[in-house]
BAFI-33947 format. One record per residue (C-alpha): residue number from 1; x, y, z. Coordinates in steps of 0.2 Angstrom, whole numbers, padded with zeros to 4 digits. Layout:
BAFI-33947
atom i->NUM; xx->X; yy->Y; zz->Z
...
END
This chain:
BAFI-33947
atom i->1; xx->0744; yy->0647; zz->0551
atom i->2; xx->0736; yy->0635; zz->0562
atom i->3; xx->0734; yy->0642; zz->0580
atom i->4; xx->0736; yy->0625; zz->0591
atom i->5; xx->0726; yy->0629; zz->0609
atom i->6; xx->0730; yy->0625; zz->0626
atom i->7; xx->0719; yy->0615; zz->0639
atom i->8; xx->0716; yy->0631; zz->0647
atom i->9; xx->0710; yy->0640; zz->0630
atom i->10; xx->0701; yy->0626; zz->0624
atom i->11; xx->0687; yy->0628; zz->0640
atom i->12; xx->0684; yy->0644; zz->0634
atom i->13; xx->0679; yy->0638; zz->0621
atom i->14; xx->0671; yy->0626; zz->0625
atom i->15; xx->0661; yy->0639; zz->0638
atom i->16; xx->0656; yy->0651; zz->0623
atom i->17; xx->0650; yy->0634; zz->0613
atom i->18; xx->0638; yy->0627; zz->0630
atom i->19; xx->0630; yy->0645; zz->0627
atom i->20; xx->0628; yy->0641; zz->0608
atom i->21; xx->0622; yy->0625; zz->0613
atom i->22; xx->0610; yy->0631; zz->0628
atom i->23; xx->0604; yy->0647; zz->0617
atom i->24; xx->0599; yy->0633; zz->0601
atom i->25; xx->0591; yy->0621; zz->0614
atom i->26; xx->0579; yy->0636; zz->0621
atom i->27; xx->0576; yy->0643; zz->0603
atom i->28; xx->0571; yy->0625; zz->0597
atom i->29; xx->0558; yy->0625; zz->0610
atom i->30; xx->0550; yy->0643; zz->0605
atom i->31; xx->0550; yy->0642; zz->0588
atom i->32; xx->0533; yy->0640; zz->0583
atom i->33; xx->0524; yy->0642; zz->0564
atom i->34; xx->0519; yy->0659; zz->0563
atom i->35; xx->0534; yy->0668; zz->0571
atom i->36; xx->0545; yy->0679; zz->0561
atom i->37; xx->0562; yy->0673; zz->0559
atom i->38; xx->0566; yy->0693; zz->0568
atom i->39; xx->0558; yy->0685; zz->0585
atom i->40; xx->0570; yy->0670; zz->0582
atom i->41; xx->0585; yy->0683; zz->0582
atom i->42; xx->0579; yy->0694; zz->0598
atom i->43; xx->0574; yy->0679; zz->0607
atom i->44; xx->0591; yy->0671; zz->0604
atom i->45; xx->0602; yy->0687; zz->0609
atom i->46; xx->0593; yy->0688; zz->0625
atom i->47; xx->0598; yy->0670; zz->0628
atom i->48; xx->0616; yy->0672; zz->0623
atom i->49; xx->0619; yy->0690; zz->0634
atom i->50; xx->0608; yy->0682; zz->0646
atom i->51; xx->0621; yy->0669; zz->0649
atom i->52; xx->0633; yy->0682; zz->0648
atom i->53; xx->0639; yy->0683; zz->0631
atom i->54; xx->0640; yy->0691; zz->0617
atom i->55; xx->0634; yy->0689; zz->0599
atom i->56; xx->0649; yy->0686; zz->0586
atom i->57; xx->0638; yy->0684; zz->0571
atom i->58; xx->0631; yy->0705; zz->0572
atom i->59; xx->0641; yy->0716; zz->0565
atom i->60; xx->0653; yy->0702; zz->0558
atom i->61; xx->0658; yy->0707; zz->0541
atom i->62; xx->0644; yy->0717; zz->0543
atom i->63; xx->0631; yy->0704; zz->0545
atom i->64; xx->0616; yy->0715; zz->0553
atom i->65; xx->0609; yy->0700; zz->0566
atom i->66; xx->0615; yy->0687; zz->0578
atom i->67; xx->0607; yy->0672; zz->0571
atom i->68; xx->0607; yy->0667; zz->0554
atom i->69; xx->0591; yy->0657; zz->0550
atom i->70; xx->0590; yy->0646; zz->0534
atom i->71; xx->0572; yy->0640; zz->0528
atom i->72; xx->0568; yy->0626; zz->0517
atom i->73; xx->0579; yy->0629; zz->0499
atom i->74; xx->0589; yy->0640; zz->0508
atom i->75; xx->0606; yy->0636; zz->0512
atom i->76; xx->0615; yy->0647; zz->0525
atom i->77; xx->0616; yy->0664; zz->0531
atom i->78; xx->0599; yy->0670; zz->0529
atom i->79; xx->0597; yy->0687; zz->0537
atom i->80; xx->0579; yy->0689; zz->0550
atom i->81; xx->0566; yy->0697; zz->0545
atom i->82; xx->0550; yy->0698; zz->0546
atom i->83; xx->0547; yy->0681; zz->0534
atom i->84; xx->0535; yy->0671; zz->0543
atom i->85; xx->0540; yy->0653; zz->0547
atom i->86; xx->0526; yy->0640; zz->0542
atom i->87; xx->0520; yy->0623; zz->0548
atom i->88; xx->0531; yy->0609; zz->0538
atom i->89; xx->0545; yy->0621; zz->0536
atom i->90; xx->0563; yy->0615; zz->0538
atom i->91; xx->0574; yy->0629; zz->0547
atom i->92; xx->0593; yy->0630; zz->0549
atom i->93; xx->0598; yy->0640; zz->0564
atom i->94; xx->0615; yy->0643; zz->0566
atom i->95; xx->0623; yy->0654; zz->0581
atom i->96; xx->0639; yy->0657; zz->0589
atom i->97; xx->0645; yy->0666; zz->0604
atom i->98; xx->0660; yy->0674; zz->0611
atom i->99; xx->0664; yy->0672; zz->0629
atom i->100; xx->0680; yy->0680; zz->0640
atom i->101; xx->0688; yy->0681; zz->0619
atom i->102; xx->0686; yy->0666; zz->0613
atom i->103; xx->0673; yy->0659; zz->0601
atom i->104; xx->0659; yy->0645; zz->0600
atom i->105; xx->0648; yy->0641; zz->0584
atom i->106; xx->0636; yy->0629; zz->0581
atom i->107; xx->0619; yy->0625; zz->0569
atom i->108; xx->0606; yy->0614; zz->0569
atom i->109; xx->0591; yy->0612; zz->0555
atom i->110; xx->0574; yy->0610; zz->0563
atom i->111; xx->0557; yy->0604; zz->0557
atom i->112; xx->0543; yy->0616; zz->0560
atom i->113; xx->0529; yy->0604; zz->0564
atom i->114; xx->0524; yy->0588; zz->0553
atom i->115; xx->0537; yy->0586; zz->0537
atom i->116; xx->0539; yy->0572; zz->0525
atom i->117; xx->0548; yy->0557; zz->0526
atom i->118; xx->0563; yy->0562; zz->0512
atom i->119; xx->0563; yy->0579; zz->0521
atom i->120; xx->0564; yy->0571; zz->0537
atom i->121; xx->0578; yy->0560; zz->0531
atom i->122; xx->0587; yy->0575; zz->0525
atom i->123; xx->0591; yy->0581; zz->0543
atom i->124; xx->0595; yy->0564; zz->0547
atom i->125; xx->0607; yy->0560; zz->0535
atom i->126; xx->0618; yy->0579; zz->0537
atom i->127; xx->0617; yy->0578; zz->0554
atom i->128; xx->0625; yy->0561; zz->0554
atom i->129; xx->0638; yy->0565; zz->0540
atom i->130; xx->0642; yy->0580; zz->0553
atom i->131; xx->0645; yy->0563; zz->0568
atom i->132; xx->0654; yy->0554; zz->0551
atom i->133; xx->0666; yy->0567; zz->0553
atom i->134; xx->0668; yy->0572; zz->0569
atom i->135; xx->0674; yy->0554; zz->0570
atom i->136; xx->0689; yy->0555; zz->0558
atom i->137; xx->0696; yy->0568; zz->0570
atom i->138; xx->0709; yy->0561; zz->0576
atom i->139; xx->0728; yy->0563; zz->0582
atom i->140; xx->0739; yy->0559; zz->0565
atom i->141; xx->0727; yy->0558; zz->0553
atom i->142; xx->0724; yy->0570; zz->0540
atom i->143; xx->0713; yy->0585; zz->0538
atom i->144; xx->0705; yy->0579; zz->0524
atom i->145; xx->0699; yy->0565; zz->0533
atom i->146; xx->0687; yy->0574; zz->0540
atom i->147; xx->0680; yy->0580; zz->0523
atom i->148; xx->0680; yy->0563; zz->0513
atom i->149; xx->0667; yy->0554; zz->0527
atom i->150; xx->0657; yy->0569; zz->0526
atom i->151; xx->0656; yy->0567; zz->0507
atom i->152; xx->0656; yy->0547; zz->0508
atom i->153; xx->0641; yy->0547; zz->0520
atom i->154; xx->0630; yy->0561; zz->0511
atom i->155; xx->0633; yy->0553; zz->0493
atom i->156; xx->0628; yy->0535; zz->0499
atom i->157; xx->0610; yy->0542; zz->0503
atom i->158; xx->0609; yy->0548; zz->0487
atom i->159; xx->0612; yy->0568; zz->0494
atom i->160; xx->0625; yy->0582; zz->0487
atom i->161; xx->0636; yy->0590; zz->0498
atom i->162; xx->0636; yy->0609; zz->0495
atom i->163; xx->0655; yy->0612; zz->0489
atom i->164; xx->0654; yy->0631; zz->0490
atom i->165; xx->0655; yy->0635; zz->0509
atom i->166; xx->0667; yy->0626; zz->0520
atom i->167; xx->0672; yy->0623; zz->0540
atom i->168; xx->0684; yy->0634; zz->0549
atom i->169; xx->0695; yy->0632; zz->0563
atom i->170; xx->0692; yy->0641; zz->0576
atom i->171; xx->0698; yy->0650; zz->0593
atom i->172; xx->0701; yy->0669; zz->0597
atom i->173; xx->0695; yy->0673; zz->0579
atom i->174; xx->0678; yy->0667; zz->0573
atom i->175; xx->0687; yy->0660; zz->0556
atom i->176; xx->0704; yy->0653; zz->0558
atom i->177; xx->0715; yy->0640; zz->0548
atom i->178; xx->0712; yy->0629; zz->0542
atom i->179; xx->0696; yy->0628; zz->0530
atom i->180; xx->0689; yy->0613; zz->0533
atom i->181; xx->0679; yy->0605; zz->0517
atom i->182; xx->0665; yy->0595; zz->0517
atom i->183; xx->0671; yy->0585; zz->0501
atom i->184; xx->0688; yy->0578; zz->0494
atom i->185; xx->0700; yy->0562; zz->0494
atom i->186; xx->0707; yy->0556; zz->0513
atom i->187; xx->0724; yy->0557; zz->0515
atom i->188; xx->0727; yy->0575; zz->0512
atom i->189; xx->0730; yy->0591; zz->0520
atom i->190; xx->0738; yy->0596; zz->0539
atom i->191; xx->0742; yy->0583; zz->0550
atom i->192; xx->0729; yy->0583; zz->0566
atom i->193; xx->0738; yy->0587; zz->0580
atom i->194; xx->0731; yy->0589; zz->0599
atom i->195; xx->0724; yy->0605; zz->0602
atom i->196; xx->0718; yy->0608; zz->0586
atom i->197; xx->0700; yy->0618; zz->0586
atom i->198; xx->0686; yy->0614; zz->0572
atom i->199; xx->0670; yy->0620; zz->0566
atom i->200; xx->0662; yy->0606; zz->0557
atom i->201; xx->0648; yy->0610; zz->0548
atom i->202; xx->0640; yy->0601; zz->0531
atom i->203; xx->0625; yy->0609; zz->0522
atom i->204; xx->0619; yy->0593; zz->0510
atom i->205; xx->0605; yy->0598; zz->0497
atom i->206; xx->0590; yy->0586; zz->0494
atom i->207; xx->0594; yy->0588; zz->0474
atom i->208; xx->0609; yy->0597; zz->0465
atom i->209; xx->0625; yy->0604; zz->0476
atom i->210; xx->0625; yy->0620; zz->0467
atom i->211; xx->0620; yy->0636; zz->0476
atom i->212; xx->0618; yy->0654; zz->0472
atom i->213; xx->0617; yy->0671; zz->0484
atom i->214; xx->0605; yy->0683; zz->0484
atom i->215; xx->0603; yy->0701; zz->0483
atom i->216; xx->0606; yy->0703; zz->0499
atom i->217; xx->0625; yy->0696; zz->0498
atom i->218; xx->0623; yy->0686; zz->0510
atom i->219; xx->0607; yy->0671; zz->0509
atom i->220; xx->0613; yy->0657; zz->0498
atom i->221; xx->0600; yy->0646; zz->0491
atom i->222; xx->0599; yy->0631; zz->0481
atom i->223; xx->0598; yy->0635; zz->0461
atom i->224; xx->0587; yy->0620; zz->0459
atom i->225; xx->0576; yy->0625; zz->0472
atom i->226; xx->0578; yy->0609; zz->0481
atom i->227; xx->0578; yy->0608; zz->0501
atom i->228; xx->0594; yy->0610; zz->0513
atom i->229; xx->0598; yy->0606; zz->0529
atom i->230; xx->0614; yy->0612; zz->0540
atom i->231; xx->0622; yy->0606; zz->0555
atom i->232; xx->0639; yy->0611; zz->0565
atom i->233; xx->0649; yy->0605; zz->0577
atom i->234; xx->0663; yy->0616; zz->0586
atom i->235; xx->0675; yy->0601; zz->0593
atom i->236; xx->0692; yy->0599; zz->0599
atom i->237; xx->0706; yy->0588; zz->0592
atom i->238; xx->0715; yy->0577; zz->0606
atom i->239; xx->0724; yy->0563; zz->0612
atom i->240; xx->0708; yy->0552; zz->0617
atom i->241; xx->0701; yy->0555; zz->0602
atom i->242; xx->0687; yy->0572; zz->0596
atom i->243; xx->0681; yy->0581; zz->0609
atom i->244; xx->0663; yy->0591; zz->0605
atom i->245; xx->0662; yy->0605; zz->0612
atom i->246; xx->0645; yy->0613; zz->0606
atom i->247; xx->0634; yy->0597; zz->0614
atom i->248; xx->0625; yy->0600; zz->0629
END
């Protein structure tokens, strides 16, 4: 079931996505190459209870840390540790928040110092498939809107969307209906209707889409080793068009 929001509801949200979005900002500004991806997670939960929230990644499914940090072939949920981050790394970073019971989430993949041009055209093209489809979301139109200009914009550039992990709607519960893919036909799935809330979050690979987990149940990578880049959106569906909530 899809859990419509009210006005009232939807600024909650949109106060547990400003600490998302304050907590990345901050974090983009400390990391540095030779941190551990374990100082990326303590500084970012002082940020977030700082600013008077509370992590909703730890403990989630029994994930042990409040950010997950993806670097270079890999593609989401990488747990901290003490993995050293390196000049002309790429590094997805991706948080949320809850704040008074409602939820906010966000990502963003940053380059550690100097990268390549196709690398830095990686972050540019998924984070402007992630705008591609912010755009589609719109009052009467179909879920799968959304998923079809992700899919259209990546593919163009000559990327592959990853097809195994999906968006999520979004509210009181950190994953509501519906799932929101990054790939498919338009024309298909719910109706968008005011008050609707959305995470929107592509992960595009530099070569194939495929991906695989590691030991650790919870880091996917790429299975052709290629690069990946991540970026996500938490916005709200209304009558004047998408609202982004998670943007400073």
């Amino acid at each position: 079931m899809i859990i419509l929001k009210s006005q009232e509801e939807i600024e909650k949200i949109r106060r547990a996505c400003r600490i998302v979005a304050e907590s990345l900002e901050a974090l983009k500004g400390y990391i540095k190459p030779g941190m551990t991806t374990k100082e990326l997670d303590r500084f970012v939960e002082e940020n977030i209870l700082a600013r008077g929230g509370r992590a909703a990644f730890k403990g989630y499914r029994n994930f042990p840390a409040t950010l997950c940090v993806s670097i270079n072939d890999e593609v989401v949920h990488g747990i901290p540790s003490e993995k050293v981050v390196k000049e002309g790394d790429i590094v997805g970073l991706d948080l949320g928040a809850i704040y008074d019971g409602f939820y906010g989430d966000a990502a963003v993949t940053v380059a550690v110092g100097e990268i390549r041009n196709e690398t830095s055209r990686l972050l540019k093209v998924t984070e402007g498939s992630l705008y591609a489809g912010i755009a589609q979301g719109k009052v009467g139109g179909r879920l799968s809107d959304i998923s079809h200009a992700v899919q259209s914009y990546v593919e163009a550039e000559g990327f592959s969307v990853v097809t195994d992990f999906v968006g999520h709607g979004i509210g009181r519960s950190l994953h509501e209906e519906p799932q929101v893919p990054n790939f498919g036909p338009p024309g298909r799935g719910p109706r968008l209707c005011e008050g609707m809330v959305l995470a929107i979050e592509p992960m595009v690979n530099a070569g194939k889409p495929h991906v695989r987990v590691l030991a650790d149940r919870w880091t996917a990578v790429t299975v052709d080793g290629s690069l990946s880049a991540h970026f996500e959106h938490t916005i709200a569906i209304t009558k004047e068009g998408p609202i982004i909530l998670s943007r400073l």
